[in-house]
C-alpha positions in Angstrom: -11.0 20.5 -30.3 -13.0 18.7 -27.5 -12.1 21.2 -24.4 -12.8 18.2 -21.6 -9.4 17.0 -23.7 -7.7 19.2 -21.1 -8.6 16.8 -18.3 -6.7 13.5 -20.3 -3.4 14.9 -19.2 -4.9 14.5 -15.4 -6.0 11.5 -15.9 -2.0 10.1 -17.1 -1.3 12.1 -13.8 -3.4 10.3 -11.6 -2.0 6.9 -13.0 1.7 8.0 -12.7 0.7 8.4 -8.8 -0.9 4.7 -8.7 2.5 3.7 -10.0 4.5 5.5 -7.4 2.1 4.4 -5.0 2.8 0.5 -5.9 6.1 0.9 -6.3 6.0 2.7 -2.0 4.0 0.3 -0.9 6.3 -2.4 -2.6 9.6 -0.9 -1.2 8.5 -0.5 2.2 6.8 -4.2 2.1 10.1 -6.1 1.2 11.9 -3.8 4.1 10.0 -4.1 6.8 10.2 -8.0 6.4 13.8 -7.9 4.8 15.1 -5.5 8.4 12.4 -7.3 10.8 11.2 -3.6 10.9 7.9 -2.9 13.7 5.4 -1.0 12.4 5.2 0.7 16.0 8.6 1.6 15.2 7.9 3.8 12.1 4.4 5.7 13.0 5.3 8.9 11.6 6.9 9.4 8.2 10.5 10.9 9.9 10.9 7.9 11.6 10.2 5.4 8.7 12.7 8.2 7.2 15.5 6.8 10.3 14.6 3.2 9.9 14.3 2.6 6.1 17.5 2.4 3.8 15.1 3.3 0.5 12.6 6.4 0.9 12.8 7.0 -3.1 9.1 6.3 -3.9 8.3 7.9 -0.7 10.0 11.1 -1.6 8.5 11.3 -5.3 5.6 10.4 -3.9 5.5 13.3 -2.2 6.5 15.4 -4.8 3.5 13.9 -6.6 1.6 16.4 -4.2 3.8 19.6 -4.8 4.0 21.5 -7.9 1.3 19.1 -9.6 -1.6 21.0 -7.8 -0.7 23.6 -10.1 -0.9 22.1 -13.1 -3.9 20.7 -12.1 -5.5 24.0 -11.4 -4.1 25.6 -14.4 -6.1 22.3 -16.6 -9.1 23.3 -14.7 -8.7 26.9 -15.8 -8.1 26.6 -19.3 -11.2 24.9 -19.3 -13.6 27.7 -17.9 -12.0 29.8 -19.5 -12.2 27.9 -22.7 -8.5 28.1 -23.2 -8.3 24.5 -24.8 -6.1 24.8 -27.1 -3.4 22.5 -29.1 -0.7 24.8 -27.3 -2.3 24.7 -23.6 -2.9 20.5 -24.5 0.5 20.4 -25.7 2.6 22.1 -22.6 0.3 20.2 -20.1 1.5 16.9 -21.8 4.5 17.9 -21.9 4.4 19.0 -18.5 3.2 15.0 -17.7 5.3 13.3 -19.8 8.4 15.2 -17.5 7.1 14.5 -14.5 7.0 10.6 -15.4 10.7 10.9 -16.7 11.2 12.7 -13.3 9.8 10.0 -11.5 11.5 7.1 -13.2 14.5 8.6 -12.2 13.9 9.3 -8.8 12.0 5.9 -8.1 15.6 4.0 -10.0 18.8 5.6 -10.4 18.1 9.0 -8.6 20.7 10.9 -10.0 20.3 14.2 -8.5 21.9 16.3 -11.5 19.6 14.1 -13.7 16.7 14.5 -11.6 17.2 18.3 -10.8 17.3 19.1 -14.7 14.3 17.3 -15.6 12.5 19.0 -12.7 13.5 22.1 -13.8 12.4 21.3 -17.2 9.0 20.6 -16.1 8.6 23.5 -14.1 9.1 25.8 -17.3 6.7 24.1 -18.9 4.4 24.8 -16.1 4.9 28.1 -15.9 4.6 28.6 -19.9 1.6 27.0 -19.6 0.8 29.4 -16.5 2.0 32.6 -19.0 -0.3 31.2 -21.7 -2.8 31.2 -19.3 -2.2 34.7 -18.0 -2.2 36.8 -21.7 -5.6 34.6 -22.9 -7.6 35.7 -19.5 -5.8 39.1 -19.4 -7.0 39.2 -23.8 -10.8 38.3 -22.7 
């Protein structure tokens, strides 16, 4: 198994946050002109918070930036550490292919129950993948 196969999870990452990104820039687009909205009036993001009705792709967006940094540090380590393997390839698309299901739901219906479960879901994942992590460095 090619170990830089590791990084092709990242990459389907990277895309789910151009998505979300479109999908931001599209919401707040069509409010601003829909609610005559100033963009004096919304300089900071708890103020757009006040003045928009929709902060859905806003909020995902930012959750884009949470928990992901450790997946992507734990893709990077399995790689030094040559710990490429179809289990650590496996969890970390599983791990991406939650965090797309996550944000479809929180970019569409945001069901909290629905969202908070998938969340969840993907969080085991990453800490699996953490724990596999863990026993192959602490194994040498």
């Amino acid at each position: 198994m090619a170990p830089t196969l590791i990084f092709l999870p990242a990459i389907a990452m990277v895309l789910l946050i151009i998505l979300v990104t479109f999908r931001m820039f599209g919401e707040r687009v069509r409010q601003v002109k829909a609610e005559k909205i100033s963009f004096r009036e919304i300089p900071s993001s708890s103020q757009m918070a006040t003045r928009f009705a929709d902060t859905r792709a806003a909020d995902n967006y930012r959750n884009l930036f949470e928990a992901p940094v450790l997946f992507y540090l734990a893709l990077v380590v399995a790689f030094v550490a040559d710990q490429v393997t179809p289990l650590t390839l496996g969890l970390a698309w599983g791990y991406v292919g939650l965090r797309y299901v996550h944000s479809w739901i929180h970019c569409n219906y945001n069901r909290v129950r629905d969202r908070l479960y998938v969340f969840f879901a993907s969080n085991l994942v990453l800490w699996t993948l953490w724990g596999v992590l863990g026993v192959g460095l602490w194994r040498g």
